[in-house]
C-alpha positions as CSV (number, residue, x, y, z in Angstrom):
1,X,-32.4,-92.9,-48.4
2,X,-29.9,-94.1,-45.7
3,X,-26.9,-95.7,-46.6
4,X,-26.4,-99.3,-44.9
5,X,-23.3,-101.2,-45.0
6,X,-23.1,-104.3,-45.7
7,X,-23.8,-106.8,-42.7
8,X,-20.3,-108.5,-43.3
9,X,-18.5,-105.0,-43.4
10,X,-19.9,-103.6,-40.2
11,X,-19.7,-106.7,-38.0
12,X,-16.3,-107.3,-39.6
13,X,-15.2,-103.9,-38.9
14,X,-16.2,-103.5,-35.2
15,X,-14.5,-107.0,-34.2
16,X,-11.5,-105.8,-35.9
17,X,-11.1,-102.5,-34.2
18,X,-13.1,-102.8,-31.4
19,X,-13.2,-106.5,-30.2
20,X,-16.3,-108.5,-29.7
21,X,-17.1,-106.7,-26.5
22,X,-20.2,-105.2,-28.2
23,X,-21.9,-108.7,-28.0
24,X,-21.9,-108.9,-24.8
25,X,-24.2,-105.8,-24.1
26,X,-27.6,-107.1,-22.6
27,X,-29.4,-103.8,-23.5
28,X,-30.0,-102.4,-19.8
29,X,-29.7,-99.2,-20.8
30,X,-26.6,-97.8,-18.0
31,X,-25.0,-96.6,-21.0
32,X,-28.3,-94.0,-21.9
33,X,-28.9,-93.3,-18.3
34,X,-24.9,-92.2,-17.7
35,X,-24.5,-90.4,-21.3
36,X,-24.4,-86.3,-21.1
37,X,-26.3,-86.1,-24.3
38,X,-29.6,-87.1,-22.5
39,X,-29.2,-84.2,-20.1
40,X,-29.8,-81.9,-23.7
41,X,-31.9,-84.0,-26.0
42,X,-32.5,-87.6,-26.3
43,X,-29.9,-89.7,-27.6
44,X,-29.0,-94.2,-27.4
45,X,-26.4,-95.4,-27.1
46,X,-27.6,-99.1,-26.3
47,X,-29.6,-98.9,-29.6
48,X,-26.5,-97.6,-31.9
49,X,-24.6,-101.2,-30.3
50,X,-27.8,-103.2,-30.8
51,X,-28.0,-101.7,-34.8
52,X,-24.1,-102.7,-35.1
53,X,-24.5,-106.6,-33.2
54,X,-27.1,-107.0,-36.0
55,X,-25.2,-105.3,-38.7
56,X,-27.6,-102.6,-39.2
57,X,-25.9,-99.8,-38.8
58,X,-26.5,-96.9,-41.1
59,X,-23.9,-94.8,-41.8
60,X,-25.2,-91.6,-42.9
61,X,-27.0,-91.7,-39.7
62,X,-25.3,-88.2,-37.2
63,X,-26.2,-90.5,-34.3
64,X,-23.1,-92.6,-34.8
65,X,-20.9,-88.7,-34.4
66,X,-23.0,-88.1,-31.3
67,X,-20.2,-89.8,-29.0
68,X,-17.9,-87.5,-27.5
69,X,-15.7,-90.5,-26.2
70,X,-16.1,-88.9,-22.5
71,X,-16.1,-92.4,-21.4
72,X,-18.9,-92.3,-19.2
73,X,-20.3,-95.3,-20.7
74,X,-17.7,-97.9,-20.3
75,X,-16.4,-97.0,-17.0
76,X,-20.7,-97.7,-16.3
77,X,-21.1,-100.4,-18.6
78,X,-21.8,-104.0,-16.1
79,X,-21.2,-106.2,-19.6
80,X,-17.3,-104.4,-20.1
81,X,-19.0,-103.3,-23.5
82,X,-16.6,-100.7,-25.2
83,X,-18.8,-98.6,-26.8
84,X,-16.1,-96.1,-27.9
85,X,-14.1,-98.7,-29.5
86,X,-17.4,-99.9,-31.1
87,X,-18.6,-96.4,-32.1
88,X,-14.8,-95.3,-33.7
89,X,-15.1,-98.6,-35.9
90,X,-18.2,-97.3,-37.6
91,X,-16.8,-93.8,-38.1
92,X,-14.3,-95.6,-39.7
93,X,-16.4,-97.2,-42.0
94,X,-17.9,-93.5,-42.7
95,X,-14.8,-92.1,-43.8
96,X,-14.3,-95.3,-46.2
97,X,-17.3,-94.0,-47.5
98,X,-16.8,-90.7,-47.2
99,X,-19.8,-90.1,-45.5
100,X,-19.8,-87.2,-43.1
101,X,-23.6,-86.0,-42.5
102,X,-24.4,-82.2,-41.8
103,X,-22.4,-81.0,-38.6
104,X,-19.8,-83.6,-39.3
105,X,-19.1,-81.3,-43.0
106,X,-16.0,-79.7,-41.6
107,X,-14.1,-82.9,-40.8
108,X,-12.9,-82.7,-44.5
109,X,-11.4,-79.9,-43.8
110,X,-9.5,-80.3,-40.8
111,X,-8.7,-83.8,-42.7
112,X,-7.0,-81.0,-45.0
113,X,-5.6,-79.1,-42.7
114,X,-4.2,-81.9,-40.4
115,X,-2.7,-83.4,-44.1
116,X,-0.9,-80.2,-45.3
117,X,-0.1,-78.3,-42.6
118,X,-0.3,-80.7,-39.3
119,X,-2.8,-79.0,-37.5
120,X,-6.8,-78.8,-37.3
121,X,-6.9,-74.8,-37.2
122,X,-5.6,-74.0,-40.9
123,X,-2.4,-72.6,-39.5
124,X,0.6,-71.9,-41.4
125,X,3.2,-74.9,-40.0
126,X,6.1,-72.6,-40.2
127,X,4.1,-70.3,-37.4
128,X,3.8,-73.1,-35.3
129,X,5.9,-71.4,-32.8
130,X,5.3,-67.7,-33.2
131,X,3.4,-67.5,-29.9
132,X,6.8,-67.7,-28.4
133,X,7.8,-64.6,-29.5
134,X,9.6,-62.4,-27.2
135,X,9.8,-65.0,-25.0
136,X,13.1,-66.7,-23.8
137,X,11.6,-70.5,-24.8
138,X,14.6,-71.6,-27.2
139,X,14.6,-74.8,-29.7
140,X,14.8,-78.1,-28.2
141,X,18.3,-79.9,-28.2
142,X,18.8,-83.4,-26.9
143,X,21.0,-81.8,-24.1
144,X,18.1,-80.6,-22.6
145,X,16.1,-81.5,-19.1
146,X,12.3,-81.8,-21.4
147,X,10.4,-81.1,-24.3
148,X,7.5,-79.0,-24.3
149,X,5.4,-80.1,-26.9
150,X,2.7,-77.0,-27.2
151,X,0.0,-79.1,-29.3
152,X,-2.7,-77.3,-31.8
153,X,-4.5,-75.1,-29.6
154,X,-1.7,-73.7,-27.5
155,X,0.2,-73.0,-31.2
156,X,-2.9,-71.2,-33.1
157,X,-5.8,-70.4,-31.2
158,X,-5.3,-66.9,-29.7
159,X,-6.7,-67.5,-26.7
160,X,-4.9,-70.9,-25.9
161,X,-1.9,-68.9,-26.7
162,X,-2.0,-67.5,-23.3
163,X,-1.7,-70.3,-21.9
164,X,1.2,-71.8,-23.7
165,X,2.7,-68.4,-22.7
166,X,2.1,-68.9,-18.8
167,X,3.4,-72.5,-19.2
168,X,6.9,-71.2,-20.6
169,X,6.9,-68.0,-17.9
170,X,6.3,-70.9,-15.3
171,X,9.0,-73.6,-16.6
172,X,11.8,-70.5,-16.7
173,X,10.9,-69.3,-13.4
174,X,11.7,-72.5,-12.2
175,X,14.4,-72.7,-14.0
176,X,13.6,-76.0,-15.9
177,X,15.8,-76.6,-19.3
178,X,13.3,-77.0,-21.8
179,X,12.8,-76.3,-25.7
180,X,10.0,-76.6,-28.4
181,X,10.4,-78.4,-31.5
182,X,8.3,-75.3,-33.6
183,X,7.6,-76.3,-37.1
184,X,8.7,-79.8,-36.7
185,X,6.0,-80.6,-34.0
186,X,2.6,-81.9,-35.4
187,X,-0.9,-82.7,-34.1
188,X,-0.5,-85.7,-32.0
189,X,-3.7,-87.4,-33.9
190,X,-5.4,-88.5,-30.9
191,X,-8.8,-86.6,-31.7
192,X,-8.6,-87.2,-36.1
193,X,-8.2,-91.4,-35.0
194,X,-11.5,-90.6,-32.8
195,X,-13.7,-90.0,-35.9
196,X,-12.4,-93.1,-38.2
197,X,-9.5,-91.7,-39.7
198,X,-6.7,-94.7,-38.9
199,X,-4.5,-93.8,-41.9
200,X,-4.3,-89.8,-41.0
201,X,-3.4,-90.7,-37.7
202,X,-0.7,-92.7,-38.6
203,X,1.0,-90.6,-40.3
204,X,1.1,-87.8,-37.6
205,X,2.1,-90.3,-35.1
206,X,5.0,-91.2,-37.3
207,X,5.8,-87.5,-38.4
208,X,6.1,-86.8,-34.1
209,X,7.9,-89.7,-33.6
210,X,10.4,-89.3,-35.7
211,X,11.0,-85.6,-35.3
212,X,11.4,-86.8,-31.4
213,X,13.9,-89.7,-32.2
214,X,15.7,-86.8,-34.7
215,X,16.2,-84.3,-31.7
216,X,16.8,-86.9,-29.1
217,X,14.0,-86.2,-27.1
218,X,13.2,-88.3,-24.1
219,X,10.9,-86.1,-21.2
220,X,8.0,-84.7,-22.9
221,X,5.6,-82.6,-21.0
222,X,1.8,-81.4,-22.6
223,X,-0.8,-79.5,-21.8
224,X,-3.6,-80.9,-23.8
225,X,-5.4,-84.2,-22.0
226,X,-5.8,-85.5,-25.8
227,X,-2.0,-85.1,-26.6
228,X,-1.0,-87.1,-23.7
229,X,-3.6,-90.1,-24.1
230,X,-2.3,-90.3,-27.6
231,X,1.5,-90.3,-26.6
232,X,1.1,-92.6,-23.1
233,X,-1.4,-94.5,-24.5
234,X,-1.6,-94.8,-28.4
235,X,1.9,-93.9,-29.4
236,X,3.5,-97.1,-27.8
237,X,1.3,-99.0,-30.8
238,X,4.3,-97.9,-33.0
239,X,7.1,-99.7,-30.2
240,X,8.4,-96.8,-29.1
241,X,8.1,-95.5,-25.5
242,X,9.2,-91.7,-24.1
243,X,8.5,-90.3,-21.2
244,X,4.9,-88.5,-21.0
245,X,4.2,-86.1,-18.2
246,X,1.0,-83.4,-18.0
247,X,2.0,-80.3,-16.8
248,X,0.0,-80.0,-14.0
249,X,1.6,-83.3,-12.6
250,X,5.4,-81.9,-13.6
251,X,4.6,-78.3,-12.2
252,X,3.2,-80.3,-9.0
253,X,7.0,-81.9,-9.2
254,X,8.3,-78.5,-9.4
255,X,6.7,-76.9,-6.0
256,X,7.1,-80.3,-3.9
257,X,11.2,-80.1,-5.0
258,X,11.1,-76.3,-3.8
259,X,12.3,-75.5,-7.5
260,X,9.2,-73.3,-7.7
261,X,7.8,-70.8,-5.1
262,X,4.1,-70.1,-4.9
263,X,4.4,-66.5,-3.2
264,X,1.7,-64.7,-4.1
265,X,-2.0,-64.0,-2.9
266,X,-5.3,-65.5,-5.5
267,X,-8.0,-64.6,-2.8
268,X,-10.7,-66.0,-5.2
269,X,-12.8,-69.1,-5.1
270,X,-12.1,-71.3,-7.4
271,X,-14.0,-74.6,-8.7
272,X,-11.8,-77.5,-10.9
273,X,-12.9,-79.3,-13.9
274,X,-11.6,-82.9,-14.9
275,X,-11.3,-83.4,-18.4
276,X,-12.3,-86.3,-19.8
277,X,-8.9,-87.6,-21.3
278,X,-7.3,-86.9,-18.3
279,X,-9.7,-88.0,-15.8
280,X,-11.5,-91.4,-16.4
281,X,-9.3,-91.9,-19.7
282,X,-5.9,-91.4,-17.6
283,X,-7.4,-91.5,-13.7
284,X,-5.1,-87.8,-13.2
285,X,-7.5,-86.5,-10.1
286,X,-5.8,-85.0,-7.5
287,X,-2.5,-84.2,-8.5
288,X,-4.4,-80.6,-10.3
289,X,-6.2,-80.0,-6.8
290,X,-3.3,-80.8,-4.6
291,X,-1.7,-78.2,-7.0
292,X,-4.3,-75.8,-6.6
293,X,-4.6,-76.1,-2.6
294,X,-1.5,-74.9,-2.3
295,X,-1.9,-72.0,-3.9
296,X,-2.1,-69.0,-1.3
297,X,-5.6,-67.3,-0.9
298,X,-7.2,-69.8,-3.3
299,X,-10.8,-71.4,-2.2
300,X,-11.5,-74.8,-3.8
301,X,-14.6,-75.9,-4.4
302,X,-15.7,-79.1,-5.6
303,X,-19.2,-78.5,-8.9
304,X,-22.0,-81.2,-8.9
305,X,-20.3,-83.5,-10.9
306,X,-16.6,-84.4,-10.1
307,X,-13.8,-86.6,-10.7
308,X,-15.3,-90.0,-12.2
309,X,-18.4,-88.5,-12.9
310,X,-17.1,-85.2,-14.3
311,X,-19.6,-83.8,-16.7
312,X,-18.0,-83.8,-20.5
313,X,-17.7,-80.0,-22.2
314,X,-18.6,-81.8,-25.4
315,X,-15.5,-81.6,-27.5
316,X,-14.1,-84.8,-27.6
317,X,-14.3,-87.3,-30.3
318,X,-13.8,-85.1,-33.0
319,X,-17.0,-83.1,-32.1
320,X,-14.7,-79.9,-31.2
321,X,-14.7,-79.5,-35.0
322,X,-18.5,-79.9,-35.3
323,X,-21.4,-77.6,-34.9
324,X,-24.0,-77.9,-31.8
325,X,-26.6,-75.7,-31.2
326,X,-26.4,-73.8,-27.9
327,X,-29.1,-75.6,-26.5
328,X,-27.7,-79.2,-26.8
329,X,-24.2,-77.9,-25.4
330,X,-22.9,-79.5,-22.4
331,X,-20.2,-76.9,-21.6
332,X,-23.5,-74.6,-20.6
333,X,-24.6,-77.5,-18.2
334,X,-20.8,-76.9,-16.8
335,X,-20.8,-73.3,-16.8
336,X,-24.1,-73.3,-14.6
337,X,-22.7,-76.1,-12.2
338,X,-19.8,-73.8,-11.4
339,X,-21.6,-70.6,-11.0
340,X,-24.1,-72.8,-8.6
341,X,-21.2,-73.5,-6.6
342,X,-20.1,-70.1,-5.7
343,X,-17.0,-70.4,-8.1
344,X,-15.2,-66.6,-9.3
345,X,-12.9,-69.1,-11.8
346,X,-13.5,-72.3,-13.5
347,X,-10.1,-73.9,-13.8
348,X,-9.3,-76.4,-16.0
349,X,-6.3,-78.0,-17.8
350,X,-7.7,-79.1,-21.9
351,X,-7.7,-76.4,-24.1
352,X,-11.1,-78.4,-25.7
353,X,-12.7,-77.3,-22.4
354,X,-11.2,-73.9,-21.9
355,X,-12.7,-73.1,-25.9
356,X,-16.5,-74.6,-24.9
357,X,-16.4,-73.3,-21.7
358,X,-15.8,-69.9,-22.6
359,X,-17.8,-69.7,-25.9
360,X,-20.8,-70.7,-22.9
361,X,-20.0,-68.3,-20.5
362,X,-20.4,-65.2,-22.9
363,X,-23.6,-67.4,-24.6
364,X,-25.1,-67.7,-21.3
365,X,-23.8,-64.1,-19.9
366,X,-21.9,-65.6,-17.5
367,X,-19.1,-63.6,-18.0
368,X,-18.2,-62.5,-14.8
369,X,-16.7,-66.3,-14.3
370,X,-13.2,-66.5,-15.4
371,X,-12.2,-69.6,-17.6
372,X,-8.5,-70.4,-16.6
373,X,-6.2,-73.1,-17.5
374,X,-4.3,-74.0,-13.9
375,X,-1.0,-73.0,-15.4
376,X,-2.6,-69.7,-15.8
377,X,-3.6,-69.7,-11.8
378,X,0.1,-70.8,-11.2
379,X,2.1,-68.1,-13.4
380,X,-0.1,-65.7,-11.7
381,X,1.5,-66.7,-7.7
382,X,5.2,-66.6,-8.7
C-alpha cells in the first residue's frame, strides 16, 4: 500500500516551496506533450500537479522522481505553472519520510557521500585535486585574476578529468592567473536540493561560501551548467554575491581579447548540445557556438532539437544518480539525432551530459562519434 500524505502537509508544502502557481494549471496537457519522457514511455506531468492541487499525492509513487527539471514544461506552460518548483516540494516531503522507491535507492548514498566527504562519487575529499597532478594549476590566493572551481565530476570521474585537464592547459596558455581551492572546494548542492534535500544543501552552500570568503575569492569560473545555476542563481539566497562565469563564456573572453590563439586545424564536423541548466535555465546559447565557429576547420551543425527546445540527456534532478533502463534513456534519442545530422563529435559543455551521452554511444555502438566537452575542442587548436 502507497503512502499518502496528509492533505494539509502536501498542499502546505508545495505553497511553501513552490508558490501557488500549481493552481493555476487548467490541465491542457502542454506540459505532457513537451516532456522528453513521452518520447520513451508514457509519463504525466499535468496529472502529478492535479494529484498535488487536491492533496493526493502519494509519495512512494517513482512518478514524482521522473522530472529531470529540463525545464521544458515551464518555459511551455500558458498558466506560468512551475512544475519543478511544485515537483521538488514533494521530493522534499519524500526525504522527510524517507521515502526513496526503487531507482531512487542510491540517493542515500550520495546523501552519504555528499555529508562526509562533499561529493556524490564517494571520493576521498583530500584527492579532490589530484587530477591536477603534474600540472602547473597552483592553489588559489586572493591575489589572483579567478578561481577555477572544478566541481564533482571534473574532480573524480576519470573521464571528466580530461576535461578539467584541458580547462587548466587552456587557462595557462592564455596566461590567465588562476588557482583551485582542492580539498576545501565542495559540491555546489545544486542537483542534492533537486531531489528534496533543503537541509544538505545548505550546508554545502555555506561550506563553499565560506571557503570563498576565507581565500578572498571574487571571479569564479565553472564548467558544470549545475554549478553555475546554483552559484548565480541559488547562492545569492544566502546574501552573498561573486562573480559567476561558465567557461565557455570566459574562454569566448579570452579569444575576442587576443589573449588566446586558436591556430590549429579540427577538419571535423561537429554538432553542439545545450544543456539544460545552461540553456533554458540560464538562456547561455550562442556564446558556445560563436566559440566553436571560430575554430579553424571545424563544421557546425545544428541536431533536430536545438537551443530552447534542446532535448534533455536525462541527468538532471538528481536522476544522474538513478538507474534507467536503456530503453527509456533520452541521451540515446540524442546520440541518434547527432549521428542523423552528419556529426564526427557531439560537443557539449555538462559533464551530466558528457557521462549519458557516452554511456549511449558505446550502448547504441555508436562509437565512432566522439563525446567532447568544448574546452576539449579548444585545448586541441592552441
Amino acid at each position: 500500500m502507497e503512502t499518502v500524505a496528509p492533505f494539509k502537509e502536501i498542499i502546505e508544502v508545495i505553497k511553501e516551496n513552490g508558490g501557488d502557481s500549481f493552481k493555476y494549471c487548467y490541465q491542457c496537457g502542454r506540459c505532457d506533450a513537451v516532456c522528453p519522457w513521452n518520447r520513451v514511455t508514457k509519463f504525466s506531468m499535468r496529472k502529478i500537479i492535479r494529484q498535488a492541487t487536491f492533496g493526493l499525492t502519494e509519495i512512494e509513487n517513482e512518478g514524482i522522481w521522473r522530472c529531470s527539471t529540463c525545464g521544458t514544461c515551464p518555459t511551455n506552460c500558458p498558466r506560468g505553472v512551475d512544475q519543478i518548483e511544485a515537483g521538488v516540494a514533494l521530493r522534499k516531503l519524500a526525504a522527510e519520510y524517507d521515502v526513496y522507491p526503487g531507482h531512487v535507492a542510491p540517493i542515500r548514498n550520495v546523501v552519504a557521500s555528499l555529508t562526509s566527504e562533499g561529493n556524490s562519487l564517494g571520493g576521498d575529499r583530500d584527492k579532490r585535486a589530484e587530477w591536477a597532478k603534474g600540472l602547473p594549476v597552483k592553489t588559489f590566493t586572493e591575489d589572483m585574476e579567478v578561481l577555477y572551481f572544478t566541481g564533482c565530476y571534473l574532480s573524480y570521474d576519470p573521464r571528466m578529468r580530461q576535461v578539467a585537464a584541458a580547462t587548466a592547459k587552456v587557462l595557462n596558455k592564455a596566461g590567465v592567473d588562476f588557482g583551485i581551492l582542492g580539498s576545501r572546494e565542495s559540491c555546489c548542492g545544486e542537483s542534492i536540493r533537486k531531489t528534496g534535500n533543503e537541509e544538505l544543501f545548505k550546508r554545502l552552500a555555506k561550506d563553499n561560501i565560506k571557503a570563498f570568503v576565507d581565500a578572498g575569492v571574487k571571479k569564479v569560473i565553472v564548467s558544470s551548467p549545475h554549478c553555475y545555476h546554483s552559484f548565480k542563481n541559488e547562492y545569492p539566497e544566502f546574501m552573498v554575491n561573486f562573480e559567476v562565469v561558465f567557461i565557455s563564456e570566459f574562454i569566448a573572453e579570452l579569444v575576442n581579447e587576443g589573449r588566446l590563439q586558436l591556430t590549429g586545424e579540427y577538419g571535423k564536423k561537429v554538432t553542439y548540445h545545450d544543456p539544460c541548466y545552461l540553456g533554458r535555465h540560464n538562456g547561455i546559447y550562442d556564446k558556445p557556438r560563436e566559440l566553436l565557429n571560430k575554430v579553424p576547420g571545424l563544421e557546425l551543425s545544428e541536431m533536430a532539437d536545438s537551443r530552447e527546445k534542446s532535448l534533455c540527456c536525462g541527468g538532471g534532478g538528481g536522476r544522474i544518480w538513478m538507474e534507467t533502463p536503456k530503453e527509456e534513456r533520452f541521451s540515446g534519442l540524442r546520440v541518434r539525432q547527432a549521428v542523423d545530422a552528419g556529426a564526427e563529435v557531439l560537443v557539449t559543455s555538462c559533464p551530466y551530459c558528457i557521462t549519458n551521452f557516452t554511456d549511449s554511444s558505446l550502448e547504441l555502438d555508436e562509437g565512432a562519434l566522439q563525446i567532447m566537452d568544448i574546452t576539449e575542442i579548444i585545448q586541441a587548436v592552441i
